[in-house]
Phi, psi and omega in degrees: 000139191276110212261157212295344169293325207271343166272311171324332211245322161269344145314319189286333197274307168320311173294323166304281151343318078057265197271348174274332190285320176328310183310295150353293172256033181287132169323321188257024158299083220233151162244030205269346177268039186238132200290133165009272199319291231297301195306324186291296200288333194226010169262268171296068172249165164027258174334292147333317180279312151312292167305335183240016191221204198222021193193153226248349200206167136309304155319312184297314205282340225247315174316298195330306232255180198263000169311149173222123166232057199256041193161120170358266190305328191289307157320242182005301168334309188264310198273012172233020187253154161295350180265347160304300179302329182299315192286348185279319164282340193271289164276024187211201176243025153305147161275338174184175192290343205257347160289328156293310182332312204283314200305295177298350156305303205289298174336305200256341150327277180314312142331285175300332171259358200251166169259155194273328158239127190259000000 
């Protein structure tokens, strides 16, 4: 039986969640300041890169493209130009990078919020 702390405490992680998808979907909702490292270890990992691309890894979509990527900044560069959103259409089920981006937020939002054994 689930005792009364432990339901307040996935209501509060729901009411978050919540207010981050809201957040989400406001026009001025933008992700462009979230770092390299981040998006590879905990947006776009694998699983996520699969279900939604044409490609097995991140890496792999980045190896694919005529992009040179090595590094932050070279990345920020690549990932606010247009020819990034076109490869992003070409290749996933995106409309653009930052509709991927929210997708992958919600995905890993959900992950952190759901528990691994119920």
């Amino acid at each position: 039986m689930k005792s009364e702390a432990d339901e307040l405490k996935l209501r509060k992680r729901m009411d978050d969640l919540h207010k981050n998808i809201d957040i989400m979907k406001g026009d001025k909702f933008r992700l462009t300041d979230i770092n390299l490292d981040y998006i590879k270890k905990e947006l776009l990992i694998p699983i996520f890169v699969e279900k939604h691309t044409k490609f097995s890894s991140f890496d792999m979509m980045i190896k694919s493209s005529e992009f040179k990527i090595e590094n932050e900044l070279e990345f920020k560069d690549v990932s606010n130009s247009n020819e990034w959103n076109e490869y992003i259409i070409k290749n996933t089920e995106f409309k653009n990078w930052n509709e991927m981006l929210r997708m992958a937020v919600l995905e890993r939002a959900t992950r952190k919020l759901i528990p691994k054994k119920l």
